[in-house]
N, C-alpha and C positions, 0 to 999 in steps of 0.2 A: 673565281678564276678569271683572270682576264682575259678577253677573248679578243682584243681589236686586232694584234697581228694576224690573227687566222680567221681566212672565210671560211665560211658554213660549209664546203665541199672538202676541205680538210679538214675540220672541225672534224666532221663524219669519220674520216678516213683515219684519224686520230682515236676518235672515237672505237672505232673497228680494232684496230692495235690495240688499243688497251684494254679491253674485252675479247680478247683474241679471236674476231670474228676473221671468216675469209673478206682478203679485199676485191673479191670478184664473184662472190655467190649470194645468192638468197638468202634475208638474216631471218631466223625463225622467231618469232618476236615475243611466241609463249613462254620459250626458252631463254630467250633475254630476260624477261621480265621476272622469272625466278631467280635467274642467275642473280639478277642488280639488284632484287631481293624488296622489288616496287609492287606495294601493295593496289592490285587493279582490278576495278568492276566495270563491270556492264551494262549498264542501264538506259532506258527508253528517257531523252532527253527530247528536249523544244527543235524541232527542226532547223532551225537556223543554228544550233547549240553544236561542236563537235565533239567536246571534252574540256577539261580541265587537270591541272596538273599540281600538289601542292608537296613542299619539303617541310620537316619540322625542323627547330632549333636542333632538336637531336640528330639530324642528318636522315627520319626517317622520312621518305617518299610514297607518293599515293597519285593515280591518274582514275578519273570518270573517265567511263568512253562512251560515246552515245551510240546506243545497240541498234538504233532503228539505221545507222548508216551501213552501206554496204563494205564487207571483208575489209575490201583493198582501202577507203577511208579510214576503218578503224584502225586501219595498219599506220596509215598515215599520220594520222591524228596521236596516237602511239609515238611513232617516230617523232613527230613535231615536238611534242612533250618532253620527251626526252631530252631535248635541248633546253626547254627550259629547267628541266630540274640539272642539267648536269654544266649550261654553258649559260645561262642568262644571267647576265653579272646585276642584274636589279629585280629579282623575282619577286612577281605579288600576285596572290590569286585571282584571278580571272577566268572568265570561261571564254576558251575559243570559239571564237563566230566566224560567218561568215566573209567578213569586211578583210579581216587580216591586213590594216592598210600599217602598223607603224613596222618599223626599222627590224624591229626587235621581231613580229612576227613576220617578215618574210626573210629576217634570217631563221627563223627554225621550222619555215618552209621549204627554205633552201635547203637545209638538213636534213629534214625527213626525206627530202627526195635523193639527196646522194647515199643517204644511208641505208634506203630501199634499192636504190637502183644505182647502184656504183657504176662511174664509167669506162672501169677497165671489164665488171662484168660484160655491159653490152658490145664492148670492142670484141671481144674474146667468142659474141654469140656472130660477129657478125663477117660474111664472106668477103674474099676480095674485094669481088664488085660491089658488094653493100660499102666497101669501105672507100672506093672509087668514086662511088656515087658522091659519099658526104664530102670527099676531098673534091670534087667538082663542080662543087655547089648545086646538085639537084637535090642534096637534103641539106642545105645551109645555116647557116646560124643565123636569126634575125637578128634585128639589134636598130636602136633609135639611136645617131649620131655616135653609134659604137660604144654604146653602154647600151649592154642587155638587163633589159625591165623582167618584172617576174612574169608578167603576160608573155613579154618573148622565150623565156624558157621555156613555159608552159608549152606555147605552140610549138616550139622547136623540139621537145620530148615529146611530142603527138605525131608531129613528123615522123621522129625518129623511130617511134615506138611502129606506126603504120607503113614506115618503109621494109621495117624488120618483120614485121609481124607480131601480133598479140601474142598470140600463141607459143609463138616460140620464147617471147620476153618471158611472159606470163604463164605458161603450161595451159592444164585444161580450167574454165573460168567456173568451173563447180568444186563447190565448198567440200 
């Protein structure tokens, strides 16, 4: 599939539509995973190791997750995956690490995170004045000469997530 028209935030969002996920809730990801019919284990991997993801000629799909990372990573890692089995137009097995520096993994960075955390859900979790706040820049978008890096993301959904509160994004943080 060619993917250069669309970023990894629509990518998602596309993604959502055609698995008819909500575009503004929680995707439950054990239910995904049967649904898309991806064969996925568990296991205690290399600490720098997050998972791995493979397609066969037949179209059958398969993701390692490494079990010693906490929920919310495996979710992630999960998510990330996902793009590569469904949107990486040169897919070759690999094991996600920690480095994540090419093109390729921080677009299915990008993806896991809009497909965990859509941004009409958090608009939808968030009050006037939360919304006042971000339009007024006390929770602002960084950005290096107006191209936002994955690091600015990053920090800018930690903003965001901390201006909102965990709790409310995230519910109660026991499994």
């Amino acid at each position: 599939m060619k993917t250069d028209k669309l970023n990894p935030t629509r990518l998602a969002q596309k993604f959502r539509i055609e698995n008819r996920l909500s575009q503004n809730e929680a995707v439950n990801i054990k239910s995904l995973l049967r649904k898309l019919n991806i064969l996925t284990i568990f296991r205690p991997l290399s600490e720098y190791a997050y998972g791995l993801s493979l397609k066969s000629p037949k179209g059958y799909r398969f993701i390692l997750i490494n079990s010693n990372n906490s929920r919310g990573r495996q979710h992630f890692t999960i998510a990330h995956e996902l793009y590569h089995l469904f949107y990486d137009e040169n897919p070759t097995p690999h094991i996600c690490m920690m480095d994540g520096a090419s093109k390729t993994e921080r677009c299915a960075n990008s993806f896991a995170s809009a497909l965990l955390i859509p941004e009409e859900g958090v608009v939808e979790m968030l009050s006037d004045e939360e919304l006042e706040k971000i339009a007024g820049g006390i929770v602002s978008y960084p950005t290096k000469n107006n191209v936002p890096t994955d690091d600015d993301i990053s920090e800018y959904a930690k903003r965001l997530v901390n201006s909102i509160g965990p709790e409310r994004i995230f519910g109660s943080t026991g499994h």
